[in-house]
NUSETOR-682357 format. One record per residue (C-alpha): residue in one letter; z, y negated, x. Coordinates in steps of 0.1 Angstrom, whole numbers, plus 5000, padded with zeros to 4 digits. Layout:
% NUSETOR-682357
aZYX ...
This chain:
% NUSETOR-682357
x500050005000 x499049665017 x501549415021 x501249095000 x499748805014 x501048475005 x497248254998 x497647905014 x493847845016 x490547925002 x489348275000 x488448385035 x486048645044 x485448755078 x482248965089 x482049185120 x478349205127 x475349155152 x475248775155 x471948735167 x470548925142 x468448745117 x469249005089 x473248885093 x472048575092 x470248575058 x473348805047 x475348485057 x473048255038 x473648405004 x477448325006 x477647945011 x478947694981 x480947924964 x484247754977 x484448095000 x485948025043 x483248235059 x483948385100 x481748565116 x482848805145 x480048855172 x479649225183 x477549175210 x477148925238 x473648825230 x473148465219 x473548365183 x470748315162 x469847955152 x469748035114 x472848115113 x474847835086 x477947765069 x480247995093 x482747965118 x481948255147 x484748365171 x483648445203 x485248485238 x483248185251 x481647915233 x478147835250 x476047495245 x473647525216 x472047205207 x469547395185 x472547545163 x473147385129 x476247165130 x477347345103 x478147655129 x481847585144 x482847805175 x486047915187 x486548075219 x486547965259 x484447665265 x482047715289 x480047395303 x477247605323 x474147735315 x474548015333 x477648315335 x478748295297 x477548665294 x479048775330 x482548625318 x482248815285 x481349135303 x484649095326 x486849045294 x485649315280 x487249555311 x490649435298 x492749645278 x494249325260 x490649125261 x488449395251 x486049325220 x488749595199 x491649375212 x490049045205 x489249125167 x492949275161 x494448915172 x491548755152 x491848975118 x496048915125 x496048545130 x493048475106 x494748705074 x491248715062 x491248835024 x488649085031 x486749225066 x482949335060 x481449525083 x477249485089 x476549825097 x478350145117 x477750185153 x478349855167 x480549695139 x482349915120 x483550165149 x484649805162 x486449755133 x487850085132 x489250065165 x490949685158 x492449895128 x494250115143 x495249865167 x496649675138 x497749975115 x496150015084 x499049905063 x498449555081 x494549585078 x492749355051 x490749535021 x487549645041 x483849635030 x481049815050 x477549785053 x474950075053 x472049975068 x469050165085 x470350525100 x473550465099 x474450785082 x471450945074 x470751005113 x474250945130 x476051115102 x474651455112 x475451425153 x477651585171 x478651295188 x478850995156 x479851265129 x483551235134 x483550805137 x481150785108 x483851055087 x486650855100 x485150485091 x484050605055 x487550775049 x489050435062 x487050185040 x487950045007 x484649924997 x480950035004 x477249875002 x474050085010 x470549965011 x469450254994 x470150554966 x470150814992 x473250695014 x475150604983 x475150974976 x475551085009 x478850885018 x481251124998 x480051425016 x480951225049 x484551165034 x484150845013 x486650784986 x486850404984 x484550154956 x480650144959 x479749814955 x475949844950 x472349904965 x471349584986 x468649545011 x470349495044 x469649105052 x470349045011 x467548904988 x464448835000 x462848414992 x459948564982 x458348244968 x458648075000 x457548405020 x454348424999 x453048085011 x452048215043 x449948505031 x446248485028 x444848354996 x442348674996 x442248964979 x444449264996 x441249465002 x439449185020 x441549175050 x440549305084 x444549325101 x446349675107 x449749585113 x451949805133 x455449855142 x455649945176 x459150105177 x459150445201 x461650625216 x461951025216 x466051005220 x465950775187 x464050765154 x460850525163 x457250715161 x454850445169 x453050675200 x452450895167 x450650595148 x448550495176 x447050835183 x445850865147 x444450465154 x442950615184 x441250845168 x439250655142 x438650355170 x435050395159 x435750345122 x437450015130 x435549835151 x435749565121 x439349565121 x441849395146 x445349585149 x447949385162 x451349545173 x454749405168 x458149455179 x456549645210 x458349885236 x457349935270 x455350285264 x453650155230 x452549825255 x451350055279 x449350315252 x447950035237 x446449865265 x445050205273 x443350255242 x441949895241 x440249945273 x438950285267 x437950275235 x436649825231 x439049835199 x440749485194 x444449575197 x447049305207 x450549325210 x452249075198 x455148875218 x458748885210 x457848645175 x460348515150 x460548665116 x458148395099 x455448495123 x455848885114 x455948755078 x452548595080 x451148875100 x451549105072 x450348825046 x447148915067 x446849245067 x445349485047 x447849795064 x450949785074 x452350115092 x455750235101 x456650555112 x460150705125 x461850995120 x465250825099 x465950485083 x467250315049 x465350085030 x462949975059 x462549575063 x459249555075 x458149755044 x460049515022 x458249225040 x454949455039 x455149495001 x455949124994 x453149025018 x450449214998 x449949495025 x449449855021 x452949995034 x451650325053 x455650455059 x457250735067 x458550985043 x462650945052 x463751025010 x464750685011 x461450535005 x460550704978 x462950484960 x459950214971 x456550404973 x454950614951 x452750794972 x448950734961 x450050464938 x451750164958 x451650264992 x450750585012 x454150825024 x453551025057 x454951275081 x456651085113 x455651295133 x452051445123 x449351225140 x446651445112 x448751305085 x448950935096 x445250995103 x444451075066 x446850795054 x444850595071 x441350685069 x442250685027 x443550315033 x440450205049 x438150355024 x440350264991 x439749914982 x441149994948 x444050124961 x444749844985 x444849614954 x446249794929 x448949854954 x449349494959 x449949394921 x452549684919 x454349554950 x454549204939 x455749294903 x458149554921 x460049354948 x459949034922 x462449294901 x464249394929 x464749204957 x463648824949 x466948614962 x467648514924 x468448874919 x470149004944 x471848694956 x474148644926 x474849074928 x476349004964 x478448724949 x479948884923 x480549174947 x482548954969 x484348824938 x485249204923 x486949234961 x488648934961 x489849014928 x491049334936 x492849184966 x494948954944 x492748664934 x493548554899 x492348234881 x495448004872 x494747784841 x496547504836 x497047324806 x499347234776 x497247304747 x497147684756 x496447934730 x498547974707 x499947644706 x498147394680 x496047654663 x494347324648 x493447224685 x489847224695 x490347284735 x493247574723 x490447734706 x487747724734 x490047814760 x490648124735 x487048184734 x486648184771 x490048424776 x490148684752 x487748924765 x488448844800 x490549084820 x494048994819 x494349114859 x492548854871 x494048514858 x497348364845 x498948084822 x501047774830 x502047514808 x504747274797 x505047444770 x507547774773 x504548034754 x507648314760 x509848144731 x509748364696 x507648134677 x504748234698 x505148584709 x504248734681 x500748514676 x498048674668 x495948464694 x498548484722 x496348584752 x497648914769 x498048734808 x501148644816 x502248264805 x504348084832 x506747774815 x506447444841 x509047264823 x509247054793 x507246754793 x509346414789 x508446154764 x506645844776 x508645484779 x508245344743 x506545024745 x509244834735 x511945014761 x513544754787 x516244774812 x517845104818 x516445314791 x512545234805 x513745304839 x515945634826 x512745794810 x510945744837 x513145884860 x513346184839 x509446194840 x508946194872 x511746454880 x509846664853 x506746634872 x508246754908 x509847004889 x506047154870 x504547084908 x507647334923 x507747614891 x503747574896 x503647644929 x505547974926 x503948074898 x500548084918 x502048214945 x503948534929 x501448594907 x498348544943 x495748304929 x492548144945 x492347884921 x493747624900 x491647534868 x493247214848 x492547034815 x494446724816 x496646654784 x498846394798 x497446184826 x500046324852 x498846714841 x495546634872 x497346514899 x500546784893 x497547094894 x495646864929 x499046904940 x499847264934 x496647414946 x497047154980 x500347304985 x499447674979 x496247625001 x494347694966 x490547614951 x491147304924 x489147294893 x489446984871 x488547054835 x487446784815 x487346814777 x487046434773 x486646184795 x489646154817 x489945784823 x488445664785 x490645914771 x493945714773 x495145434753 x498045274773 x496245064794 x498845174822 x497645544818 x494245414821 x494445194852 x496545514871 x493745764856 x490445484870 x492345514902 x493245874910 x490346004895 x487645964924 x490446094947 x490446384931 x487346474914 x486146404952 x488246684968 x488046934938 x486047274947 x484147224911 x484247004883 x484147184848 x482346944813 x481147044781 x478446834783 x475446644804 x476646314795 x479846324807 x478646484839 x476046224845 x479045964838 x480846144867 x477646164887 x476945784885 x480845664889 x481945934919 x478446124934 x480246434922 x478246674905 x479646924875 x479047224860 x478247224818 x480547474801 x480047414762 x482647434744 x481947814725 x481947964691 x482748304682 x479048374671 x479548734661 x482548654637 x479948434624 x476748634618 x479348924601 x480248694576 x478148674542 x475548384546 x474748214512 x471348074508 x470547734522 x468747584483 x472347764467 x474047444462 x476847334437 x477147044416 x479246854425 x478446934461 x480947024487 x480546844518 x483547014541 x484946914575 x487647144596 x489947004617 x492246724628 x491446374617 x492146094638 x491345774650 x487945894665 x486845964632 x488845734603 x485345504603 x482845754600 x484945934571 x485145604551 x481345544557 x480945894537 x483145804511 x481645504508 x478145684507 x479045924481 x480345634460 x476845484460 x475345834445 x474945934412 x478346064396 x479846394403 x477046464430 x479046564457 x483146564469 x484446534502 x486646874512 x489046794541 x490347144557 x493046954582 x496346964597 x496646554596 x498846394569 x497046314535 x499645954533 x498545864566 x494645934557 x495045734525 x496745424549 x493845494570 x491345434539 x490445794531 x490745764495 x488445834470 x485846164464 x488046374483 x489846694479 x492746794504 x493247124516 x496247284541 x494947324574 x492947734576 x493847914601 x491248014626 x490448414608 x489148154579 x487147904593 x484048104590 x483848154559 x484947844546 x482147674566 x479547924557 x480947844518 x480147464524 x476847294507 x477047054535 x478847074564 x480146684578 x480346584618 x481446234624 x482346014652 x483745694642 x481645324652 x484745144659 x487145384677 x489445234705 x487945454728 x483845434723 x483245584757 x485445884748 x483245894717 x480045904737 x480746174758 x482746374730 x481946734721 x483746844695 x484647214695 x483547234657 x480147104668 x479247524675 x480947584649 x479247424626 x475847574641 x477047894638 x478247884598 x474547834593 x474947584560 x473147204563 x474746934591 x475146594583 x475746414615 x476946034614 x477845974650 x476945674679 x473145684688 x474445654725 x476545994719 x476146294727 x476046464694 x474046214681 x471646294706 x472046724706 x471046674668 x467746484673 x466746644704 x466946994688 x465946884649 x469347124640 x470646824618 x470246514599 x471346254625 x472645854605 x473645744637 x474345374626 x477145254603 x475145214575 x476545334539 x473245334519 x471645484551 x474245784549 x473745784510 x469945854515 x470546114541 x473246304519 x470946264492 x467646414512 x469346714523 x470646764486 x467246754473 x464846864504 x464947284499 x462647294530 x464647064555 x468147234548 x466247554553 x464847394587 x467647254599 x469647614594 x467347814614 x467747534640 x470947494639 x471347934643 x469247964671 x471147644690 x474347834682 x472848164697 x471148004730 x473947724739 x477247804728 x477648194726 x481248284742 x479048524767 x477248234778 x480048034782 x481848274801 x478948374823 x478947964836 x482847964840 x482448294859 x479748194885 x482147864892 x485148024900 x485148414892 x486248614867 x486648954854 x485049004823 
């Protein structure tokens, strides 16, 4: 059983791979801006490579790189000279307590990493299996491994690797192959740990930006053989085997050019021979970046391969995105890839008569060659494009962290249950109820433990954490001691919500802090807890978070701490574009839009009456709290109705808010009061409306709050399928969602008579309510479905679903 680790920082993953390698580069690449501390432990000498971004690299000496991106931070010996980097690193390594093992024991100890992943077995996992059991494995982090290539396929079945590749797979918790084959084959070398899926070994491929450099002609045009010029008998490479079969059809290809790649000595030497003996143009390419190899095979017409044991082969990959005919060998693996005859051509490594036929059917089949080339682009499109595979790696990272004790701490007062009439209780329900109670927890000012909550229906199954009672505000009219009492008291019960916060996300291991403000201290009290337990901070905005405070006090604290922290927060969370181009245009901060959901199934299982059913007199119904962001709209209405013929339609208020203090507020009139539903009802008193009513009042205190408002009712409301009726600001955001998507009738002016009308048309008009219904269902579907919602709140910050 690992021992807890206390998190004082953001989740920090350290990789133990082949630095120079562009494929750990790429791998590298794919985990940037997700709030993640990425190290990178080099486990070889050889020079990093200069794609590498985004990562800090421990080696024993830091070397001058002026062509690696700042973004690339190196820890280790500072060495000044050009020259004697590698000598120094070679003498370290003769230490017992400087040795590579040693180095990356003291690293992975002073580090505390939340998870070690390994890029591949024979340089970096025995590596990491050696610091291991330097550390103990009690100490050890959770540990991902890489398959890539042979790994196990080949080494697995030596004398000399089988009992390190037994022992690394018995020792991991977590494993990634880069094809079917090895996923199956790990358990009979002794894997018990979690498979985390099939991914090829550098990660998704840009295939977009790859294709730009292939040849605008057909497949079956080109006149390039492109070969892989890998040979050694002690290992798996068979080019030697390739180039005899090339050999012998020299005098079929004396239109052709075959260029060699990633040459060794012997294929050099063989090729030169051939060239000269037989006129054939054959070149051997230089040691050549990966872009150049790319566009090499967006010229080809074949691309061949051959060797005796591999994974998922990269240069196939590359071949198949590239529009050449991958000529590979048959290693089980790549028939996951190639259907022989149809998308490529699968040979024998080490039959030079079989190549030969591959071959000679290559050069004669231009239907092949192009057919081949459809199915490949289609195939690796599916499979491998970085927008597929990309987000997969993510969310494999995430599951780990997870596992190793990352919850998601939300912090907020207006939790469910509390205020079953509150908007922002009920999205946060939405968003929580199918999530898996493991991976986040509850804090609040409100104790969620007492008895009048515990037995709520919509008390969410994480644990709650109580950070105190809040205190009252000063009363505008407190002087002397009494103003100076309260807010002593407030500020002690802020410290005191910072302090219980802080253990809370400490005991119960989060990453991150996610806060919706509902007193203007509730920001900087979660900025503070997540600085002091090293956490990721979240700032979830409902409303606008200066415009949403009437104290001009409140507001002039909220205008200045806001940038501060918005500024340092790992993500900004809105429920809408307008308030995120607000926060773009004050602070440069970008957000992410999480709309506020609806439950869409409870929705679409009630009974849906027909759009033309209507009643006389109508029933135009609202849900919800009243307030001062709505008393003018509602008295345009009433006004409205007034200026209809009689008995046409009555105004049904479903709220929580005092009828005597609607009346003072000049609700009086065509209106029918009913207690406030709770949520199980909602549904179908919405679906039993004639005309559903969503208004934002033209002389609120707070217009900005107005503008950027999205009322939680607004999916409702789409959902229940019945007629909208919007009467809202032109410059808000509901105004605007209306128009744009024709899923309402939009009076977005205070105008009774022009209301009147509108009421009147959607009375009348059969054809627009049934119009605006279908509209209004398929908005509900495509923008505010719970899954969707959750899917965006879950790519920000992680979550178990």
């Amino acid at each position: 059983m690992r021992g807890v680790r206390r998190r004082r920082r953001p989740p920090r993953i350290l990789l133990v791979a082949m630095a120079e390698s562009v494929h750990t580069a790429r791998w590298i690449s794919q985990l940037a801006g997700h709030g993640w501390d990425v190290h990178l432990f080099p486990v070889t000498t050889r020079p990093l490579h200069a794609d590498l971004r985004q990562v800090t690299v421990h080696a024993p000496v830091r070397r001058p790189r002026p062509d690696l991106d700042p973004s690339v931070r190196q820890r280790g010996i500072r060495w000044p000279l050009p020259r004697g980097s590698v000598r120094l690193e070679w003498a370290l390594e003769r230490g017992r307590r400087t040795n590579r093992a040693a180095r990356l024991a003291r690293v992975i100890s002073s580090l505390r990493p939340d998870v070690v992943h390994s890029l591949e077995m024979q340089h970096a996992a025995y590596l990491t299996l050696e610091s291991r059991r330097l550390l103990g494995g009690d100490r050890f982090p959770p540990w991902m491994y890489s398959c890539w290539g042979s790994d196990l396929f080949y080494f697995g079945r030596r004398a000399e690797h089988m009992e390190r590749v037994q022992a690394v797979l018995a020792a991991c918790d977590y494993l990634i192959t880069d094809c079917e084959r090895d996923r199956h084959l790990a358990p009979e070398l002794g894997f018990r740990g979690t498979f985390l899926g099939v991914f090829p070994g550098p990660g998704g491929f840009h295939v977009e930006r790859m294709r730009r450099l292939r040849s605008s002609a057909p497949a079956s045009t080109r006149r390039v053989i492109a070969l892989k010029g890998y040979h050694d008998d002690r290992w798996v490479g068979r080019a030697l085997v390739a180039l005899e079969a090339i050999h012998r059809l020299s005098g079929e290809l004396t239109e052709y050019e075959v260029v060699i790649y990633s040459a060794e000595k012997n294929v050099r030497h063989a090729a030169e021979y051939i060239a000269r003996t037989t006129g054939l143009r054959l070149s051997v390419l230089p040691e050549s970046a990966p872009d150049e190899i790319v566009a090499l095979m967006g010229r080809a017409r074949i691309a061949i391969s051959v060797n005796t044991s591999d994974g998922t082969p990269n240069s196939m990959l590359e071949a198949m995105i590239m529009g050449a005919l991958p000529i590979q060998s048959d290693t089980v693996s790549t028939r996951e890839w190639v259907s022989d005859g149809e998308n490529g051509l699968l040979v024998a490594p080490e039959d030079p008569d079989d190549v030969e036929r591959a071959l000679r059917r290559a050069l004669a089949d231009d239907e092949l060659v192009d057919r081949a080339d459809r199915l490949n682009e289609r195939l690796t499109d599916e499979r491998i494009a970085y927008p597929v595979v990309a987000p997969r790696v993510v969310e494999a990272y995430r599951r780990v962290l997870r596992e190793a004790g990352e919850k998601v701490a939300f912090m907020s007062e207006y939790l469910p249950p509390a205020h079953t009439w509150s908007g922002q209780a009920s999205v946060l329900y939405r968003l929580l109820a199918t999530v898996d109670r493991e991976s986040y927890c509850l804090l609040s000012r409100v104790d969620f433990d007492a008895p009048e909550y515990r037995a709520d229906v919509r008390r969410l199954t994480a644990p709650y954490h109580h950070l105190g009672d809040a205190i009252r505000r000063s009363p505008e009219r407190a002087r002397g001691l009494e103003r100076w009492t309260i807010r002593g008291r407030r500020t002690w019960g802020t410290l005191r919500a910072v302090a219980r916060g802080v253990a809370a996300v400490r005991r119960e291991r989060c990453g991150a802090v996610i806060a919706t403000p509902d007193r203007v201290e509730d920001l900087p009290i979660a900025f503070a807890v997540s600085r002091l337990t090293g956490t990721r901070f979240y700032p979830y905005l409902f409303d606008d978070y200066v415009a949403k405070w009437t104290r001009p006090r409140e507001q002039a604290f909220a205008r200045r701490i806001e940038p501060f922290l918005l500024k340092r927060a790992a993500g900004v969370i809105v429920p809408n574009e307008y308030l995120g181009d607000d926060l773009r245009r004050r602070h440069g901060v970008e957000s992410t839009v999480v709309r506020n959901p609806c439950d869409v199934p409870a929705y679409e299982g009630h009974r849906r009456r027909e759009a033309d059913a209507l009643r006389r007199p109508a029933a135009v119904v609202f849900t919800g709290a009243v307030y001062d962001a709505h008393y003018g709209a509602f008295r345009d209405l009433l006004e409205a109705i007034g200026l209809l013929r009689a008995d046409v339609a009555r105004l049904h208020l479903h709220t929580a808010s005092d009828p005597a203090l609607l009346a003072r507020q000049g609700l009086t009139g065509p209106i029918e009061f009913h207690p406030h539903a709770p949520a199980v009802a909602v549904p179908s008193i919405q679906q039993d409306a004639d005309v559903l009513f969503l208004p934002l009042a033209f002389d609120s205190p707070y217009p900005e709050l107005v503008r950027t408002s999205a009322p939680a009712k607004m999916a409702e409301y789409l959902a229940a399928g019945r007629p909208i009726l919007v009467h809202a600001p032109a410059d808000s955001f509901v105004s605007s969602y209306f128009r744009r998507h024709g899923c309402g009738v939009v009076v977005d002016e205070s105008d009774p008579p022009a209301l009147a009308q509108a009421l009147e048309r959607v009375l009348c008009d059969g054809a627009l309510r049934e119009r605006v219904c279908a509209a209004a269902w398929q908005r509900a579907c495509e923008d505010f479905h719970p899954d969707r919602a959750r899917a965006a709140l879950a790519k920000l910050v992680g979550l178990a679903g």
